[in-house]
C-alpha positions as MATLAB code, in Angstrom:
seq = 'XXXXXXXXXXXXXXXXXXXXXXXXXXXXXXXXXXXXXXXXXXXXXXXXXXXXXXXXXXXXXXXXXXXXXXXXXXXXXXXXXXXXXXXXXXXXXXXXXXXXXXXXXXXXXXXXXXXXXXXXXXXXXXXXXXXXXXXXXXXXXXXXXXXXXXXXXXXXXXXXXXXXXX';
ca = [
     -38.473  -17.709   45.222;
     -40.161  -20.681   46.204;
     -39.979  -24.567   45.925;
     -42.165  -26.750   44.222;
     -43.606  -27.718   48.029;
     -43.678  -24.019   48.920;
     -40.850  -23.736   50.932;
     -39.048  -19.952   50.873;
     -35.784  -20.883   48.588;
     -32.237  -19.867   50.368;
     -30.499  -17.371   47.985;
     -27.508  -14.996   47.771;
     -27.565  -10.751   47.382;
     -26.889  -12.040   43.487;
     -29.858  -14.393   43.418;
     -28.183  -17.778   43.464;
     -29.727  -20.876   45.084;
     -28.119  -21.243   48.157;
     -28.780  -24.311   51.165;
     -28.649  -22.819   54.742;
     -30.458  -26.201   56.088;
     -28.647  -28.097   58.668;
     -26.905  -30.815   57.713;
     -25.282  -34.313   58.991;
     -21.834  -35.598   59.420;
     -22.733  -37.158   56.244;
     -23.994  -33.868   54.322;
     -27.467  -35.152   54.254;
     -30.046  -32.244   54.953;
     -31.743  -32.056   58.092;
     -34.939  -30.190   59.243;
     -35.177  -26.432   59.912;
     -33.612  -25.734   63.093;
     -31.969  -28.950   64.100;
     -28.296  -29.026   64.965;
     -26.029  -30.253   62.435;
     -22.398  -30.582   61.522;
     -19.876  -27.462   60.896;
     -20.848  -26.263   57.169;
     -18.087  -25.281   54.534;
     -19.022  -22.009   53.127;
     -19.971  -22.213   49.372;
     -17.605  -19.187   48.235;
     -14.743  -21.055   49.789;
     -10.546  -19.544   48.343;
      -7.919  -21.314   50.215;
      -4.623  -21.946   48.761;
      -4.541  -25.470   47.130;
      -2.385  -26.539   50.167;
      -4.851  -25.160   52.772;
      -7.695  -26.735   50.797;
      -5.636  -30.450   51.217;
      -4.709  -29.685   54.497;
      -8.694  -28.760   55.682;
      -9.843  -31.760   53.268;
      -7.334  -34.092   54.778;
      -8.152  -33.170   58.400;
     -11.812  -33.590   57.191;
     -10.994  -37.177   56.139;
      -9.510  -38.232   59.013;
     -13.051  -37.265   60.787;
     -15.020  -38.939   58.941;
     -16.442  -36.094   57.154;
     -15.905  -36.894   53.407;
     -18.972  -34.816   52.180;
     -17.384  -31.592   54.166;
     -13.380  -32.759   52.477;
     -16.012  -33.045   49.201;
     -16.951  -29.234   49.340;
     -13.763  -28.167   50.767;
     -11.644  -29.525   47.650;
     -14.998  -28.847   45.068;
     -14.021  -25.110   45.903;
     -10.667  -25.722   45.044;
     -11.828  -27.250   41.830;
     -13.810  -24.008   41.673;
     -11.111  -21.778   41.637;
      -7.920  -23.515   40.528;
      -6.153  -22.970   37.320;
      -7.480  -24.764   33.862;
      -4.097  -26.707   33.930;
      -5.555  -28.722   37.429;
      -8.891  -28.528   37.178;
      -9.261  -32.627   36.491;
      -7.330  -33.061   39.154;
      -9.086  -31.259   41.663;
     -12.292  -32.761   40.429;
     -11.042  -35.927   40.654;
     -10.174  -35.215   44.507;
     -13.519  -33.895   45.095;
     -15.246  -37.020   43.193;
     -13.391  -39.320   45.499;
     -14.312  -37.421   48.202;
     -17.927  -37.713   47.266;
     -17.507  -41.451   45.804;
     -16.427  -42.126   50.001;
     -19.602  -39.857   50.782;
     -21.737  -42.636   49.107;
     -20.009  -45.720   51.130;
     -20.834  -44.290   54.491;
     -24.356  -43.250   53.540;
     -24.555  -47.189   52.042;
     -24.837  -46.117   48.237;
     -22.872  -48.702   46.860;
     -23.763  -47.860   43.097;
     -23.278  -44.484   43.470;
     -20.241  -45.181   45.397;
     -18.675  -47.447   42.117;
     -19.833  -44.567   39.629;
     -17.895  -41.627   41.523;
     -14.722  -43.785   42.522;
     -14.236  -44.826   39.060;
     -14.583  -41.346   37.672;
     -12.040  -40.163   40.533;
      -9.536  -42.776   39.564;
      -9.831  -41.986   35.800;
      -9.779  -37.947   36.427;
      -6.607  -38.262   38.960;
      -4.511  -40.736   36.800;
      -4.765  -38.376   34.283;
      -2.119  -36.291   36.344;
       0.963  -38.739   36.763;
       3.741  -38.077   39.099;
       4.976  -35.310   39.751;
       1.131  -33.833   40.753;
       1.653  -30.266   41.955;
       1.325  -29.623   45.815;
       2.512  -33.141   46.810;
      -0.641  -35.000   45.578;
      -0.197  -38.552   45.479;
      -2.125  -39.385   42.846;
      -0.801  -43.000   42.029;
      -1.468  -43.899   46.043;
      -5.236  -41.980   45.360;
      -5.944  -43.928   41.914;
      -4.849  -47.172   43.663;
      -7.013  -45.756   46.545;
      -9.872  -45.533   44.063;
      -9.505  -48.337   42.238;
      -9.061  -51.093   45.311;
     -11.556  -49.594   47.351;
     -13.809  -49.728   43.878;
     -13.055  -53.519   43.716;
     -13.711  -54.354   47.388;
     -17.123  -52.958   47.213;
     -18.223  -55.244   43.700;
     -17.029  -58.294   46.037;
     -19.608  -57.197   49.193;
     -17.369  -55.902   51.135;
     -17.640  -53.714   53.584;
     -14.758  -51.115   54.684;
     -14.508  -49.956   58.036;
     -14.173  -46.536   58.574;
     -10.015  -46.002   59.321;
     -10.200  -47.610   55.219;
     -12.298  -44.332   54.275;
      -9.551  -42.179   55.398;
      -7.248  -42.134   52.141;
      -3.824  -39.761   52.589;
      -4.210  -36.931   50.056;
      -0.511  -36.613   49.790;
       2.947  -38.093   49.700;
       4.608  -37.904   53.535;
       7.968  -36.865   52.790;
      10.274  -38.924   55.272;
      13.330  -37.570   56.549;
];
């Protein structure tokens, strides 16, 4: 199949749209052949604590759009009991997406949608989420940006989970 500019479309054996192009550290597409960032494959099953590790790890990179699809295929394929959870963690994955690309609105719209989706799952979340920590994440981060400000990049690095101290 092709796009609307004539362009041969990217699709699986079953026919679905899929998006081989390269792509930067910010998941923005980049032309045919060009060298871009490590890509997360779109059938992705990892256990839910895999998928927070990777995500986390991602994070801490500076790769929020690759955490994004990382934890989006744990939204994928977790049970109906945590699915707004996991979308919530994938929103606010994406809602950090839109600060580094310099999105501000978009940026408010999915941060507020993450904070709303993972408050809906008070203490105790499964797998060690922390999702008061994450909807305070959401929310301050969310407030900082309506004032102008700009976070640096160690404040785009939220801690999916509660460290257990010894």
């Amino acid at each position: 199949m092709q796009s609307s500019e004539g362009r041969q479309r990217d699709r699986d054996a079953d026919g679905r749209a899929r998006n081989s192009r390269p792509r930067d550290k910010l998941g923005r597409p980049l032309p045919p052949g060009s060298i871009g960032v490590e890509r997360i494959p779109e059938d992705l099953e990892l256990t839910p604590d895999d998928s927070l590790a990777w995500a986390q790890d991602l994070l801490n990179r500076g790769l929020a759009f690759n955490a994004h699809e990382v934890l989006e295929g744990a939204w994928k394929s977790c049970p109906d009991a945590e699915r707004t959870l996991w979308q919530g963690l994938a929103q606010l994955a994406v809602g950090i997406t839109h600060v580094q690309r310099g999105n501000i609105k978009g940026a408010l719209t999915l941060l507020e949608r993450a904070a709303e989706r993972i408050k809906i799952n008070s203490p105790p979340a499964p797998y060690g989420i922390d999702t008061r920590g994450l909807t305070s994440y959401a929310e301050q981060l969310a407030a900082e940006l309506r004032r102008g400000g700009v976070p640096t990049p160690d404040r785009l690095m939220p801690r999916l989970t509660v460290q257990i101290t010894d």
